[in-house]
Every structure is written in C-alpha cells, then in structure tokens.
SETOR-745042 format. One record per residue: residue number from 0; residue in three letters; x, y, z of N, C-alpha, C, O in turn. Coordinates in steps of 0.05 Angstrom, whole numbers, padded with zeros to 5 digits. Each point is the difference from the previous one (the first is absolute). Example, Ala and Ser with C-alpha at 12.3 -4.5 7.8 and 13.67 -1.06 7.14 Angstrom:
2
{0 "Ala" {00264 -00114 00156} {-00018 00024 00000} {00018 00024 00000} {00021 00000 00013}};
{1 "Ser" {-00028 00021 -00027} {00016 00024 00001} {-00015 00022 00014} {00010 00022 00004}};
***
This chain:
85
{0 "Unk" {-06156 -01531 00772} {-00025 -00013 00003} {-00010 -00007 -00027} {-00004 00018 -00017}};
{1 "Unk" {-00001 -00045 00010} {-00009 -00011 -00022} {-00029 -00015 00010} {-00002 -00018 00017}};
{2 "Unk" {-00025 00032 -00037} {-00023 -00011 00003} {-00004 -00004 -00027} {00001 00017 -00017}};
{3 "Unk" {-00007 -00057 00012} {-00012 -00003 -00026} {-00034 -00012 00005} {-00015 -00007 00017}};
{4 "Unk" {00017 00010 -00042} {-00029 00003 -00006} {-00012 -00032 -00018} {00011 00003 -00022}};
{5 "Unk" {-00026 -00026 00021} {00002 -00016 -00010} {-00004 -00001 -00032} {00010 -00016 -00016}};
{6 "Unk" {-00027 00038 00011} {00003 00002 -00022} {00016 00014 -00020} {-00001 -00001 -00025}};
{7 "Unk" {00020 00017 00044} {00017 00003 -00023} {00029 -00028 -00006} {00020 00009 -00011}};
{8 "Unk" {-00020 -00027 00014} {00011 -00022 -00006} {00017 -00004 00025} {00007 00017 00016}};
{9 "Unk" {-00003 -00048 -00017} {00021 -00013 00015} {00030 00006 -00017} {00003 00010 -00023}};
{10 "Unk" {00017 -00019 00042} {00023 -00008 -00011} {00010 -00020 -00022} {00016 00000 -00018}};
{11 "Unk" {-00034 -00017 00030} {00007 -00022 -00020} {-00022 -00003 -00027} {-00004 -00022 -00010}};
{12 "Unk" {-00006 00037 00003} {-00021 00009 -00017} {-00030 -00001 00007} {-00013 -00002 00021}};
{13 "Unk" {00006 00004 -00047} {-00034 00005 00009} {-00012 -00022 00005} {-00014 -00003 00021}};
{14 "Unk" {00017 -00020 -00045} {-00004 -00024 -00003} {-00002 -00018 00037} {-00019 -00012 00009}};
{15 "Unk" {00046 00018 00004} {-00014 -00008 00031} {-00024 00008 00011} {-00010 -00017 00015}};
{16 "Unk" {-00004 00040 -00017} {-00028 00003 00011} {-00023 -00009 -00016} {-00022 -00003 00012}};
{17 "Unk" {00024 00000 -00038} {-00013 -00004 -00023} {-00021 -00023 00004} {-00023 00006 -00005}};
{18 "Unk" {00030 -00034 00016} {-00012 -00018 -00007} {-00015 00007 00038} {-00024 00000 00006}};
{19 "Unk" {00042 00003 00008} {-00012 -00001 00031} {-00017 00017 00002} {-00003 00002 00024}};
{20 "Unk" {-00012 00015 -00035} {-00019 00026 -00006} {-00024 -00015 -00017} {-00022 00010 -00002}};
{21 "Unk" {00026 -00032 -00007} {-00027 -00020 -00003} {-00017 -00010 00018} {-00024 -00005 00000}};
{22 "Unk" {00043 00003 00019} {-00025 -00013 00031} {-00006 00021 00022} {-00002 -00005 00024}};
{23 "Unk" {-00002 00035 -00041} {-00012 00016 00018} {-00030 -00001 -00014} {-00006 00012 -00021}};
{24 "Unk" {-00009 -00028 00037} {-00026 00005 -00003} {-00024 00019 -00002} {-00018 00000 -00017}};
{25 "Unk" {00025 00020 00046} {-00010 00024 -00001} {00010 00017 -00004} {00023 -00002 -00010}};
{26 "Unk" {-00033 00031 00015} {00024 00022 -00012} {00014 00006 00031} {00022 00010 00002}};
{27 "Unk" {-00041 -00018 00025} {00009 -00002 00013} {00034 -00018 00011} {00019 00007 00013}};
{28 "Unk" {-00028 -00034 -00027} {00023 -00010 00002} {00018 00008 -00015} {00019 -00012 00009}};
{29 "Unk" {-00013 00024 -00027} {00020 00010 -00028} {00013 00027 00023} {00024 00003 -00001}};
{30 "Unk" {-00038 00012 00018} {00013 00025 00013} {00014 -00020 00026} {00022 00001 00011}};
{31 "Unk" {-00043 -00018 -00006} {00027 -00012 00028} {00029 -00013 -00015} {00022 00002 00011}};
{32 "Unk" {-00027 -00015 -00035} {00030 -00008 -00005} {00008 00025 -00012} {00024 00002 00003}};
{33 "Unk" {-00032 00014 -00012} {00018 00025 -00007} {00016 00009 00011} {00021 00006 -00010}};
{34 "Unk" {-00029 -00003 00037} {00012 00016 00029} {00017 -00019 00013} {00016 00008 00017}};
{35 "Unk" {-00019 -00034 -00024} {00018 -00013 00011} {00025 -00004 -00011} {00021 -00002 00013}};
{36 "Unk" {-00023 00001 -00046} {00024 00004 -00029} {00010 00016 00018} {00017 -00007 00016}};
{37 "Unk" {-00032 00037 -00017} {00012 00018 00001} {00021 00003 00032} {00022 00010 -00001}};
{38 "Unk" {-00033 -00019 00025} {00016 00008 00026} {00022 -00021 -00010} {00023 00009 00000}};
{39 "Unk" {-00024 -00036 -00007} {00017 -00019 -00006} {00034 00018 -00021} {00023 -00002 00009}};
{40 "Unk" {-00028 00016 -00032} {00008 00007 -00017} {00018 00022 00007} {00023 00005 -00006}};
{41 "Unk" {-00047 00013 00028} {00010 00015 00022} {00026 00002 00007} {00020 00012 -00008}};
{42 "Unk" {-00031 -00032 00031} {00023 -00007 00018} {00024 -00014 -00021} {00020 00006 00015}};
{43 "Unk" {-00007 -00021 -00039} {00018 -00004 -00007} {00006 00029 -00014} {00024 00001 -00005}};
{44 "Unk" {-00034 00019 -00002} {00008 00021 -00011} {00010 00014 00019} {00003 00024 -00006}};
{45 "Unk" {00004 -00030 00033} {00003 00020 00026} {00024 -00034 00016} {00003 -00009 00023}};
{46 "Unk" {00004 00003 -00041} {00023 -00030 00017} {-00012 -00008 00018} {00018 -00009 00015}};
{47 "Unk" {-00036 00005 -00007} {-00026 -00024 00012} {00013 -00027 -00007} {00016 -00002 -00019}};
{48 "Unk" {-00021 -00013 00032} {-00003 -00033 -00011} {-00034 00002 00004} {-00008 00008 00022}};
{49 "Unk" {-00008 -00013 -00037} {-00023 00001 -00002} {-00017 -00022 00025} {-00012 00012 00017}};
{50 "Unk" {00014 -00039 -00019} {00003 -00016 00021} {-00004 00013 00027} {-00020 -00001 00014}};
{51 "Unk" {00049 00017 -00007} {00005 -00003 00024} {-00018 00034 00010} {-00004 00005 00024}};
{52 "Unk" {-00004 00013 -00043} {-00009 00026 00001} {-00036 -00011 00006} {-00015 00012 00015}};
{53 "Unk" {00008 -00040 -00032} {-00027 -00009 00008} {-00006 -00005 00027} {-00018 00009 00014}};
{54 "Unk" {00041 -00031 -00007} {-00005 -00009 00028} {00000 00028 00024} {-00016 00004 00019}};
{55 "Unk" {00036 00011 -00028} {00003 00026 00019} {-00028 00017 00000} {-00009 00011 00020}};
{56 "Unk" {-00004 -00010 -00050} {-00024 00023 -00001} {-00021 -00025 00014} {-00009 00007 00022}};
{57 "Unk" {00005 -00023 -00029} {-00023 -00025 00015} {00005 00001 00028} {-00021 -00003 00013}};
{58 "Unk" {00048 00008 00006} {00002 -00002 00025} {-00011 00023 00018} {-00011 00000 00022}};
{59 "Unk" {00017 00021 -00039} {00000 00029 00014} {-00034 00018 -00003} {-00008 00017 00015}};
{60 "Unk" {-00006 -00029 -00040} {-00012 00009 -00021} {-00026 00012 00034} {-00006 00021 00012}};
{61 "Unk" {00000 -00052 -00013} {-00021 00002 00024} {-00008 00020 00028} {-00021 00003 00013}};
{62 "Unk" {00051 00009 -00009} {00005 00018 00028} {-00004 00028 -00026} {-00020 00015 00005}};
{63 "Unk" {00028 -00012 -00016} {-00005 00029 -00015} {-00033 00021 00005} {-00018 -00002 -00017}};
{64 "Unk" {00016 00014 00035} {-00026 00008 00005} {00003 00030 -00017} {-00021 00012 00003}};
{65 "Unk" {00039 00001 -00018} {-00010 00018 -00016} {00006 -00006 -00027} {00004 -00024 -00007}};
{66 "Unk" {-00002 00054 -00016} {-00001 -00009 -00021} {00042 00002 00003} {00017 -00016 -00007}};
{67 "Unk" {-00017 00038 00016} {00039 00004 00011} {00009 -00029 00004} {00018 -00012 -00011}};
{68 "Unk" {-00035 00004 00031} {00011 -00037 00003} {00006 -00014 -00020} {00021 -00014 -00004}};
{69 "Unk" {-00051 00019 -00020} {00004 -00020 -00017} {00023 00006 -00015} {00017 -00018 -00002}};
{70 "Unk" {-00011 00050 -00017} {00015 00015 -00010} {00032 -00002 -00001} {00015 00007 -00018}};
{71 "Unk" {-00010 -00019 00046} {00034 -00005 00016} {-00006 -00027 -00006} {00021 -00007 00012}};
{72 "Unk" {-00028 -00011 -00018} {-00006 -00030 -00006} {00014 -00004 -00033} {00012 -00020 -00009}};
{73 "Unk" {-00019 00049 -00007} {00002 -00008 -00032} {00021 00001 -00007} {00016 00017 00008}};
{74 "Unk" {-00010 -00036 -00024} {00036 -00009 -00007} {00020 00027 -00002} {00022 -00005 00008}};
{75 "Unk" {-00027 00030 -00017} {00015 00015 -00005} {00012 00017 00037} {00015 00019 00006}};
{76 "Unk" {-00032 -00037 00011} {-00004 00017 00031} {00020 -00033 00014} {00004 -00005 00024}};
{77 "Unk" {00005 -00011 -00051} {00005 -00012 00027} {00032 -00016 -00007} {00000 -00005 -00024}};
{78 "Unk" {00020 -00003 00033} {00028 -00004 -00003} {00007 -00030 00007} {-00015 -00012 00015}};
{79 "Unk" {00034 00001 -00025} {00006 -00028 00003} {00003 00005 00031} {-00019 -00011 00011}};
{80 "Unk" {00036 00024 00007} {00000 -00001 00023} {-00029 -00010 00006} {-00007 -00023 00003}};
{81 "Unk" {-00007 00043 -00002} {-00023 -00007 00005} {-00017 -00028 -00003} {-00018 -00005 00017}};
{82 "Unk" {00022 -00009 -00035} {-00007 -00021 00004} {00017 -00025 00007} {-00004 -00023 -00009}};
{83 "Unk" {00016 00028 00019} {00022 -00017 00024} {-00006 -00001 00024} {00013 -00012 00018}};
{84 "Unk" {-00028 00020 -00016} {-00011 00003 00040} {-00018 -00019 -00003} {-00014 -00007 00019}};
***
C-alpha cells in the first residue's frame, strides 16, 4: 500500500505543481487541489491508471453511505481488476 502526499513531490518534479498552485485562490481551493494531486499521485503509486481509477471513484463514489464505503473506494483498496467491471 502506497499513500502519497502532494506535498511531498511528484514524480516528475516539483516544478509540475509549482506554477498550477497559482490559481488556488482560496486556502480553501489550494486543499481541494491538494487532495486531488494527492488521490491522483495515489493511485499511480499503487498501478492505477489514474483516468480510469477517476471514472471508477466518480461512478461508485455516490452509493457509499459510510465512511468504510468511502475508505474501500481509496486507490490503495482498489485493483486494476476492479476497474474493469
């Protein structure tokens, strides 16, 4: 199980988040792209195709009525099988 974190860097260096961290307006918006780096960054640190782990967490996301629901949703809970169905 690999969980990254956005701020401790991308793969392809820092410089990729660098300039896109200018059009967070609020501090609110700066934590929603954070969390998004971060599940994105995630899921390729866990062999995700990132893409196809979005469309899967966006399909399923909505039926999740606990926090367990949401929890089995996060890239490290979930397998290429799995997003083949």
């Amino acid at each position: 199980m690999k969980i990254v974190v956005a701020s401790a860097g991308f793969k392809e260096g820092p410089s990729v988040g660098r300039k896109n961290w200018l059009f967070n307006v609020t501090p609110e918006g700066a934590r929603a792209s954070s969390s998004f780096y971060s599940l994105i960054e995630t899921a390729k640190a866990n062999g995700l195709e990132p893409s196809k782990y979005l469309r899967y967490l966006f399909e399923k996301l909505p039926y999740a009525k606990t926090s367990e629901d949401v929890f089995n949703l996060l890239p490290m809970n979930i397998s290429e099988l799995d997003l083949k169905e």
